[in-house]
C-alpha positions in Angstrom: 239.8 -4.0 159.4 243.1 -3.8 159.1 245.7 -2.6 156.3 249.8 -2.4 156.4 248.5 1.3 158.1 248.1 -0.5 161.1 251.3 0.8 163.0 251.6 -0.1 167.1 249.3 -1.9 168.9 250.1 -0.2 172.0 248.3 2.9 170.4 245.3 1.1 170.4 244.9 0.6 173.7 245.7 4.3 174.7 242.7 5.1 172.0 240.4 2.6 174.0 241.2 4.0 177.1 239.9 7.5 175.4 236.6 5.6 174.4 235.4 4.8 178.2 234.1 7.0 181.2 232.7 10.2 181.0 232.8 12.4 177.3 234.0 15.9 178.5 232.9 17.2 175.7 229.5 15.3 174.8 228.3 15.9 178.4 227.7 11.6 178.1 229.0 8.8 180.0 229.2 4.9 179.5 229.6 2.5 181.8 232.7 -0.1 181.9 232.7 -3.6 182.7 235.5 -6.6 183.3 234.5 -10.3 182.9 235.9 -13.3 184.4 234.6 -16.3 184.0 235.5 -20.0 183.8 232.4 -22.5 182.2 232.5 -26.3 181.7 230.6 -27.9 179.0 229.4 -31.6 179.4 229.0 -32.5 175.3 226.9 -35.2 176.3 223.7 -33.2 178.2 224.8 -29.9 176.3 224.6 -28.6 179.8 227.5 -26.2 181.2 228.0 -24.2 184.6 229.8 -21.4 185.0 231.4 -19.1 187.2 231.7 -15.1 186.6 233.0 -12.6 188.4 232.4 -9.1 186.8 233.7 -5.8 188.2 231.1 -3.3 186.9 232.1 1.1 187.0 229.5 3.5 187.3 230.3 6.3 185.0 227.4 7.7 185.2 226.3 11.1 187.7 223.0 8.8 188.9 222.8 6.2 192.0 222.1 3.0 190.7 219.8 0.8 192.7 219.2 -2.2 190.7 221.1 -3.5 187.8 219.8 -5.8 185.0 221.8 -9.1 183.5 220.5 -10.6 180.2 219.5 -14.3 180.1 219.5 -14.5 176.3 218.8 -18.4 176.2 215.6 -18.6 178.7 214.1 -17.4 174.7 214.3 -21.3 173.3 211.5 -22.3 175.7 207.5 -22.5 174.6 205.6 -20.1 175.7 209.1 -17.1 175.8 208.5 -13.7 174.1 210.1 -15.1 171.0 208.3 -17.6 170.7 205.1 -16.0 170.8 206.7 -13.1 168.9 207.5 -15.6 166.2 203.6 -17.8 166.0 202.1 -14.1 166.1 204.0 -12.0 163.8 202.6 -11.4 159.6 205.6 -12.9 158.3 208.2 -15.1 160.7 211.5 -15.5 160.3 211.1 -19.2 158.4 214.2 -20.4 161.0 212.0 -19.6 163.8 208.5 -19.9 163.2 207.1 -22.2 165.7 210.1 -24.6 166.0 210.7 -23.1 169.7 206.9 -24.8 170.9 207.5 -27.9 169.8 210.9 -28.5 172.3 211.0 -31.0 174.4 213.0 -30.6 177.4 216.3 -31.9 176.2 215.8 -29.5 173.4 214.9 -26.3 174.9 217.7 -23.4 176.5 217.8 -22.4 179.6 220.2 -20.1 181.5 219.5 -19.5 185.2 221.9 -18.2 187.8 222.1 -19.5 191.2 223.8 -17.2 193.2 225.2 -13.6 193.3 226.7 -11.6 195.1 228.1 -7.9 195.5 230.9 -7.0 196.8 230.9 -10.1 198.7 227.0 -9.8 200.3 224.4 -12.1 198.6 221.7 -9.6 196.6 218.2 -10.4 195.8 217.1 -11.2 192.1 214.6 -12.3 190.0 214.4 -14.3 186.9 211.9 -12.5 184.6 212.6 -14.8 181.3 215.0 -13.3 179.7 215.9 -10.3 182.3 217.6 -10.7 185.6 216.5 -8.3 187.9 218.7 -8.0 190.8 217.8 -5.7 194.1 220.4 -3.9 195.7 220.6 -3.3 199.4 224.0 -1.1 198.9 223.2 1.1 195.8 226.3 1.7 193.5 227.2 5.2 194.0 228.9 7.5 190.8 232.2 7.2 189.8 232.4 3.9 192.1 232.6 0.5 191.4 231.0 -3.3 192.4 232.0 -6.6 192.1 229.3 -9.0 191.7 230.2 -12.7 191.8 227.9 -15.5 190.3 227.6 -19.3 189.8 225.1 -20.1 186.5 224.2 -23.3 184.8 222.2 -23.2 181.3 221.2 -25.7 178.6 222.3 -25.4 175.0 219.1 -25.3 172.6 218.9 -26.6 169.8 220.1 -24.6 167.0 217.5 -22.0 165.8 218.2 -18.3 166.1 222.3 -17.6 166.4 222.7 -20.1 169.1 222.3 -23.6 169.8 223.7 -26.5 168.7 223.8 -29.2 166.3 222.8 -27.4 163.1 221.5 -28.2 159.8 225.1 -28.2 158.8 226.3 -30.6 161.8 228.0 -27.8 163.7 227.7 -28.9 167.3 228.2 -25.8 169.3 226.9 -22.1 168.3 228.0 -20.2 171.9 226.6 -16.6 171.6 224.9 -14.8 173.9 225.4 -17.9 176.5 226.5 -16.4 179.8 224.4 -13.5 181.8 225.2 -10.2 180.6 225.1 -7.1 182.1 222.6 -4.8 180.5 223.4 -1.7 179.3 222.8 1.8 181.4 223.3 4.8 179.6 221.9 8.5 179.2 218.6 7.0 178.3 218.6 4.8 181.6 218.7 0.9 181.7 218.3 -1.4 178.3 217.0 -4.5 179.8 215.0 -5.4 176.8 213.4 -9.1 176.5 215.1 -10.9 174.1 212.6 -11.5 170.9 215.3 -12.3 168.4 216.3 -9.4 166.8 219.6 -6.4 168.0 221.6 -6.5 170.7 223.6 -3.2 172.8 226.7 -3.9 175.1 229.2 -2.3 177.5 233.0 -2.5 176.6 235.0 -3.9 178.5 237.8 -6.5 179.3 236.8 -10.5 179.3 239.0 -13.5 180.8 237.4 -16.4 179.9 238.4 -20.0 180.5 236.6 -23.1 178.5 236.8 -26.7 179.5 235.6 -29.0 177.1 236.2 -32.7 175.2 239.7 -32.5 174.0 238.6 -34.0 170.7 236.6 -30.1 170.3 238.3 -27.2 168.7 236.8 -23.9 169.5 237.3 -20.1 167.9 235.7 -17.0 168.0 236.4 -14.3 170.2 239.6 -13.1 171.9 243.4 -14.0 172.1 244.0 -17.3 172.8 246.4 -17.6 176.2 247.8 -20.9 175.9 247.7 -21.8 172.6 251.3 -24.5 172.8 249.1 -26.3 175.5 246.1 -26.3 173.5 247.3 -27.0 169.6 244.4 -27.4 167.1 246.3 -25.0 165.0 246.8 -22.4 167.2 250.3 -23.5 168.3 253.7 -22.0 167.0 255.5 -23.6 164.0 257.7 -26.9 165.5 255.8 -26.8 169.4 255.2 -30.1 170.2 252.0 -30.2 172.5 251.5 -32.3 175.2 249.0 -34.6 175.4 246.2 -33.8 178.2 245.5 -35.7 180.9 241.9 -36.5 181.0 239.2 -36.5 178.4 239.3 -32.2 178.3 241.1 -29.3 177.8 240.7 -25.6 179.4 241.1 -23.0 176.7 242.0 -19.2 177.9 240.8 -16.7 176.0 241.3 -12.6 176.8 239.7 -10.1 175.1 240.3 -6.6 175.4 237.7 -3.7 174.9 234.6 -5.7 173.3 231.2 -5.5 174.1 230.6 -9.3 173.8 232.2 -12.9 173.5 231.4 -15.5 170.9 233.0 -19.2 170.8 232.0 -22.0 168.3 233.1 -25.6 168.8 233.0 -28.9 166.9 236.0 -31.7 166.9 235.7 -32.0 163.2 236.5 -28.4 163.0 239.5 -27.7 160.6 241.3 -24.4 161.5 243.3 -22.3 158.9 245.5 -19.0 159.6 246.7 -16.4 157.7 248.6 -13.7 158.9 248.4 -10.4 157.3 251.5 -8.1 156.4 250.3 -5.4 159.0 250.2 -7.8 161.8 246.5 -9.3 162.0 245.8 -12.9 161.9 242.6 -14.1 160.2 241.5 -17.7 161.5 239.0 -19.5 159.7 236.9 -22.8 161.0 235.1 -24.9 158.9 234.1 -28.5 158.8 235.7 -29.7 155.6 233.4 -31.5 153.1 232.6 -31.6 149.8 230.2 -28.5 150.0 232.8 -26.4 151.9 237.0 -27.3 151.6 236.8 -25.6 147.9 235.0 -22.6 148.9 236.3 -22.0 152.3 240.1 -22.8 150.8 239.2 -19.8 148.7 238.0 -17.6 150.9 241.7 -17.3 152.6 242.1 -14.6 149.9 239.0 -12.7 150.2 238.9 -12.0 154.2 242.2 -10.3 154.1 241.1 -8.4 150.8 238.4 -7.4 152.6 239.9 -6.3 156.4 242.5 -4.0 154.2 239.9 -2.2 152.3 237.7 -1.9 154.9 240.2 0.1 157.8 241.4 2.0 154.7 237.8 3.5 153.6 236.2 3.1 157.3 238.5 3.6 159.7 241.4 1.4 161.2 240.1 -2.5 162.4 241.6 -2.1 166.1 242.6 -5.4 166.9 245.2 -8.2 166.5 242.6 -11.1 165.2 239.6 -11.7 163.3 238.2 -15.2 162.8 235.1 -16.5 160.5 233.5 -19.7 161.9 231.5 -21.9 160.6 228.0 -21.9 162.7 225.0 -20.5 163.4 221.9 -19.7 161.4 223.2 -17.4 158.6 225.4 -14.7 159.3 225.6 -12.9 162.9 228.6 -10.5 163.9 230.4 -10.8 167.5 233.5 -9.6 168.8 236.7 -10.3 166.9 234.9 -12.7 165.4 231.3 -13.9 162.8 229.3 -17.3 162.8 228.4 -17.7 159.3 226.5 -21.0 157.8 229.1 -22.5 155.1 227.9 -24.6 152.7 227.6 -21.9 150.4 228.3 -20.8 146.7 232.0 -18.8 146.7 229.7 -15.4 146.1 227.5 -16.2 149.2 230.2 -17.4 151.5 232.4 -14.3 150.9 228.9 -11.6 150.8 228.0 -12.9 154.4 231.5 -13.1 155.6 232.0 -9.6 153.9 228.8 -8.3 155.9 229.8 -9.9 158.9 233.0 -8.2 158.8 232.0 -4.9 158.3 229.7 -4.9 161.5 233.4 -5.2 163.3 233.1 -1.2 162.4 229.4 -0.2 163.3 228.4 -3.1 165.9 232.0 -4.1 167.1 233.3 -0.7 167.1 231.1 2.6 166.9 228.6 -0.1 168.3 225.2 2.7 168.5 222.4 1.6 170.4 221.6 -1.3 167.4 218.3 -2.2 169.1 217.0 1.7 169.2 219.1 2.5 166.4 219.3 -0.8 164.0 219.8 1.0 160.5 222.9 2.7 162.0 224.4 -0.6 161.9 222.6 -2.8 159.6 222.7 0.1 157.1 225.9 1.7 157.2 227.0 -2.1 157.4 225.4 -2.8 154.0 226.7 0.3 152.4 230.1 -0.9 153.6 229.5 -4.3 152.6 228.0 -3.4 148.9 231.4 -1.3 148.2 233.6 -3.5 149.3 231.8 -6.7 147.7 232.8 -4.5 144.2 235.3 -4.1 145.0 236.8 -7.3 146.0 235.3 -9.3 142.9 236.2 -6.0 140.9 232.3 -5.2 139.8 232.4 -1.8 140.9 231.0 -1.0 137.5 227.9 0.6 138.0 225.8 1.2 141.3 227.0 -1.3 143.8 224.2 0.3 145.8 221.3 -0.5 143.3 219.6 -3.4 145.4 219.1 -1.4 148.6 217.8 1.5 146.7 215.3 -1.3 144.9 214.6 -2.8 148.9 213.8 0.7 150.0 211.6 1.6 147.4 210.3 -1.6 147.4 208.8 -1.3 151.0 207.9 2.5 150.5 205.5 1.3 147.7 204.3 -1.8 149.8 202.4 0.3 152.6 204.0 -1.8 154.9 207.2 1.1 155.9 207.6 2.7 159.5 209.8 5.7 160.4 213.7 4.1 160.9 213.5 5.5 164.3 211.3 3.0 165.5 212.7 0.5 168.5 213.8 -3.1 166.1 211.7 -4.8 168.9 208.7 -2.4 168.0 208.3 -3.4 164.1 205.3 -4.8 163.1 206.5 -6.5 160.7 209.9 -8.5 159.8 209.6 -6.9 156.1 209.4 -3.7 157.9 212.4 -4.1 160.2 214.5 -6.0 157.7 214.1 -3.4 154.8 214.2 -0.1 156.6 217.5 -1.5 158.9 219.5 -3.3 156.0 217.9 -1.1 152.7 216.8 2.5 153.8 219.9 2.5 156.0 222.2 1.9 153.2 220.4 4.3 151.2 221.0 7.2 153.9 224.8 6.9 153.2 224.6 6.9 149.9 222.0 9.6 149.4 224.0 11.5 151.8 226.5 11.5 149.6 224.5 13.0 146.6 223.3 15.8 148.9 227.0 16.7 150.3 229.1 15.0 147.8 231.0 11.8 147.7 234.1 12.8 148.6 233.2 15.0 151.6 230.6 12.1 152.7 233.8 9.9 152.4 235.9 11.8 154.6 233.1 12.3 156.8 232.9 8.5 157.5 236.3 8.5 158.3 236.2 11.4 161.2 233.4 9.9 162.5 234.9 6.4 162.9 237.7 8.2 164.4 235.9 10.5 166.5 233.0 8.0 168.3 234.9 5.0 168.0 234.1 3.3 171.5 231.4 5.6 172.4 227.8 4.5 171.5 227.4 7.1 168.5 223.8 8.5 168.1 222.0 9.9 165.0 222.7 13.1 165.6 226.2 12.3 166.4 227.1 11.3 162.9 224.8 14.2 161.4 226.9 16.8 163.4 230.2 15.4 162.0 228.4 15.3 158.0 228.1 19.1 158.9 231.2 19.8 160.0 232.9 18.2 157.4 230.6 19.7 154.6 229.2 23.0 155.6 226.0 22.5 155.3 222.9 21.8 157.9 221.9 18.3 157.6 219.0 18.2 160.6 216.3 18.1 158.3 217.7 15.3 156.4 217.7 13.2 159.1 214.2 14.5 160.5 212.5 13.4 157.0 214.2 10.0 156.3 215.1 8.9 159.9 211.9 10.2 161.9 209.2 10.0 158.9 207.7 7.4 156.3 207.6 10.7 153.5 209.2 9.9 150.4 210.8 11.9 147.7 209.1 12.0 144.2 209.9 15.1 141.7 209.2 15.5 138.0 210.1 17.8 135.3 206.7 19.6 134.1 206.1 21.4 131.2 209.1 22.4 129.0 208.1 25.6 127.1 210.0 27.1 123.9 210.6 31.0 124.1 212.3 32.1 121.4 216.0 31.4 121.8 214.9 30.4 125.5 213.3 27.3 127.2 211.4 27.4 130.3 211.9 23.9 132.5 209.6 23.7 135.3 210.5 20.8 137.7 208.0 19.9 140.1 208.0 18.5 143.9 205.0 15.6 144.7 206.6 13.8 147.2 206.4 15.1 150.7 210.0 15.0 151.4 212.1 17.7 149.5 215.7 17.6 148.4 218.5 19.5 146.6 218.6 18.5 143.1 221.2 17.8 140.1 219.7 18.2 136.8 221.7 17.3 133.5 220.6 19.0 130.3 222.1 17.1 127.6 222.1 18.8 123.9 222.1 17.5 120.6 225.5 18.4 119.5 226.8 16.3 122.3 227.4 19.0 125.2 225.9 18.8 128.6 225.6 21.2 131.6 224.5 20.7 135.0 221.4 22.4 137.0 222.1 22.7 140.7 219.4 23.5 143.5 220.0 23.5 146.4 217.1 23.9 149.4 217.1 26.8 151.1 217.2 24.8 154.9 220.9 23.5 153.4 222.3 26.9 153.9 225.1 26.1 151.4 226.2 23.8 148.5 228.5 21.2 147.7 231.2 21.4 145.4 230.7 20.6 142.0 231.4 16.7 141.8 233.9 14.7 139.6 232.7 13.4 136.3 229.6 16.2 136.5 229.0 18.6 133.6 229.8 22.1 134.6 226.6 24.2 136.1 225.4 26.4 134.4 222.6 27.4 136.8 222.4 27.1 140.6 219.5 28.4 142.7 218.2 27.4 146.2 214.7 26.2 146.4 212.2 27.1 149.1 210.9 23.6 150.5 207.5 25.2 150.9 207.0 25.8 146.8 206.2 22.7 145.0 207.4 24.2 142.0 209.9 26.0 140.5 210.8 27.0 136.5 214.4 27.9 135.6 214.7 29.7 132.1 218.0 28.2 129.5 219.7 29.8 127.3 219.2 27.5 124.3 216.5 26.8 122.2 214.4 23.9 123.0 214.8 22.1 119.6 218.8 22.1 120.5 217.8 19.8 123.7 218.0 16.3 123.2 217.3 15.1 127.2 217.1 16.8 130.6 217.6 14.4 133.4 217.3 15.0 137.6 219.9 12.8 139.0 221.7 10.9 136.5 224.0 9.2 139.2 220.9 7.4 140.5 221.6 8.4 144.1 218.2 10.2 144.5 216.1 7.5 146.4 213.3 9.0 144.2 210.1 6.3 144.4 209.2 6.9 140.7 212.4 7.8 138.6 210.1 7.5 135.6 209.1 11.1 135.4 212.6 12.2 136.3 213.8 12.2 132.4 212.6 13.2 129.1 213.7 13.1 125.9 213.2 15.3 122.9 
């Protein structure tokens, strides 16, 4: 997020701007929306209506005839796609399982809309669960816009996936994913996927949002807080004396500018801590003090900075003003500006999830690829993220920070259970599956990519590609073109093998043969996927040098690597052989070890046969 880099604000917005509308040079668009709306929540039914008004742009070159609004909270009913998802899958999410059959009607969600209109002329729609489908007489034309206008009412469930309320740890309101929300309609047509508990995909755009609730209720989350000397709970300036309301509720504005979503949480025994940041960022935190929290989250007032700094100075600049950790939800989910984390937690937990949380603000929040089509892309990368900063934050950078996804990944390769990572996060048969190739094998890519272009150019990679896609729904092949770019060297079929395939990489050194003042190393390829390969010969008198072999498809090498031993042989190796011997200049009872990979960055299945001694 952010560091004392962070210059002007006013530059953001100029970058923003950049991110909507049609790409010139990408040939893509992306639509643009802006979200005014004004809800009132009765604590006592946990019921609320609503009002929006949302003023959609059609970027896009095609005629749009129906448009789609996601009902995310008509899933907490018996019977809904989740629920039958969650009875029917091998291995439910234990917070789910069948906890959304047994609701009674007090307990269940619902969110139902009961009127719209476009540009002032009622439209037809149709509630299909989680999907509005709404029928347009007047079509939206290209490069025009609409502005539909909606009353909605909906029920808060009971806390079990993300939303709801009162949960386990007595947080009353969880708000995500509460008001209808425009689907997404991009190259690949409309997303209006059911809602089954798993990613989410937005528009960006500007939200207004006004909240009346109890005055006794604090609330934070996402966006800039407009009247914050009317409001106080913490959010008013130093020596503002705020006035008491009249009534039994308050109205909270909140504006948020360039998001693709908007999160509030909300309990009265809420405390709310700030602290503002030398570049100009203010972190809010909300937690319901207690013995299992006030030590912990007191602590964590250190780390989130930490955090936000190293982050926009490895990743890419954190773009806005605010980012606030709140106490809620089921675990740990990411939103706008903003995370619900569970907080009853040991200091390591409570600052990993808020750590993970965080770094979605880069690849949900920010490059924000299709996560349902494309869930390792920001699950993954936000794992990699989050297992660097994590050492670096609580200094245990010693060692491979990244050793646990490589174990998940290989894990799951092993278990029979893997699909390719291109398949839809809906679409995974199982939640093993889904959680291990997303979180795990998504990791892994980064870091493995680093092995096969180098760290350093793999670091400044991630860096031009934050900067380049930022605010423009980044595909696979988007961040492959910038690896190549930056590096050299053609990446395609790395991403064809470990995006599109199950194949796994396994090679071995073979026979070593003694030939006079020569050895003969034969390394072979069993796995189906090849790669390039560092080899360490390491001798008894103490010296080491490096083999390098590059494949062929690379058409070039990286650069030897800090802290490597200097090559002594490089050679490109056809994918099609699966073996191939390389002939030293050093007699084989002067070897004391030769090694493929030493750095551990090869997501090789069975490292065992990747070393022997002599």
């Amino acid at each position: 997020m952010l560091t004392k880099y962070m210059k002007p604000f006013a530059g953001l917005f100029l970058c923003l701007i950049s991110g909507t509308g049609v790409f010139a040079k990408t040939g893509r668009f992306q639509q643009a929306v802006d979200y005014q709306m004004e809800v009132s929540m009765d604590v006592k039914t946990n019921r609320y209506t609503g009002t929006q008004v949302l003023t959609y742009t059609n970027n896009s070159p095609d005629t749009l005839n129906r448009v789609f609004y996601h009902l995310y909270y008509n899933a907490f009913q018996p019977g809904s796609m989740m629920d039958v998802r969650s009875r029917t899958i091998a291995d439910p999410d234990r917070r789910v399982g069948d906890r959304i059959s047994l609701l009674s009607p007090e307990e269940i969600g619902y969110l139902h809309v009961k009127s719209l209109t476009k540009d002032g002329k009622a439209v037809k729609f149709n509630e299909e669960e989680t999907i509005l489908v709404v029928d347009l007489d007047q079509p939206i034309l290209p490069n025009s816009n609409a502005t539909f206008e909606m009353a909605f009412e909906g029920q808060v469930p009971v806390q079990i996936r993300r939303s709801g309320r009162d949960s386990e740890e007595g947080v009353r309101y969880s708000m995500s994913q509460w008001y209808p929300k425009m689907a997404n309609y991009d190259e690949q047509g409309w997303h209006a996927n059911p809602y089954i508990g798993r990613e989410f995909y937005g528009i960006w755009g500007d939200f207004d949002v006004k909240i009346t609730i109890d005055k006794t209720y604090t609330i934070g989350g996402t966006g800039y807080l407009q009247n914050p000397n009317e409001i106080g709970h913490g959010y008013e300036d130093a020596g503002v004396k705020v006035p008491q309301p009249k009534g039994n509720t308050l109205t909270w504005h909140f504006k948020a500018p360039m998001v693709h979503d908007f999160m509030w949480g909300a309990d009265p025994k809420y405390q709310h801590d700030k602290v503002q940041m030398d570049n100009g960022i203010t972190v809010h935190h909300f937690f319901i003090p207690g013995e299992n929290t006030s030590e912990n989250w007191e602590k964590l007032k250190e780390y989130t900075p930490k955090a936000i700094e190293y982050m926009s100075k490895n990743f890419g600049q954190y773009p806005y003003k605010q980012f606030s950790v709140v106490q809620g939800g089921d675990g740990g989910m990411e939103y706008a500006m903003s995370t619900l984390i569970t907080g009853e937690r040991s200091l390591g937990s409570l600052v990993g999830v808020m750590v993970h949380e965080l770094a979605h603000s880069w690849y949900h929040g920010v490059l924000a690829s299709n996560e349902s089509l494309y869930p390792w892309m920001d699950e993954g990368f936000t794992s990699y993220a989050t297992n660097l900063t994590m050492g670096e934050i609580f200094r245990e950078g010693v060692g491979n920070v990244h050793a646990g996804s490589y174990r998940g990944y290989i894990s799951l390769a092993k278990s029979g259970l893997e699909e390719p990572m291109s398949t839809h996060s809906d679409h995974y048969h199982t939640n093993r599956a889904y959680g291990s190739a997303a979180y795990s094998k998504g990791a892994v890519f980064m870091e493995q990519l680093g092995y096969v272009i180098g760290k350093e150019v793999r670091d400044r990679g991630l860096l031009r590609y934050f900067n380049t896609w930022k605010f423009k729904h980044p595909n696979a092949n988007d961040l492959i073109r910038i690896m190549e770019k930056e590096s050299g060297i053609e990446l395609d079929w790395y991403k064809e093998y470990f995006v599109y395939t199950t194949k796994t990489i396994d090679y071995a050194i073979g026979p070593v043969e003694a030939r006079g003042d020569q050895t003969a190393v034969t390394f072979q390829r069993i796995g189906l996927m090849p790669m390039p390969l560092d080899i360490v010969v390491t001798y008894k008198d103490g010296a080491q040098e490096q083999i390098y072999m590059p494949l062929v498809i690379m058409r070039g090498e990286k650069a030897n690597e800090e802290g490597m031993p200097k090559r002594v042989y490089t050679e490109d190796w056809p994918w099609v052989n699966l073996e191939k011997t390389i002939v030293l200049d050093r007699k084989l009872e002067d070897i004391q070890s030769i090694e493929i990979d030493p750095s551990k960055r090869l997501a090789d299945v069975m490292p065992e046969n990747n070393k022997v001694e002599f």
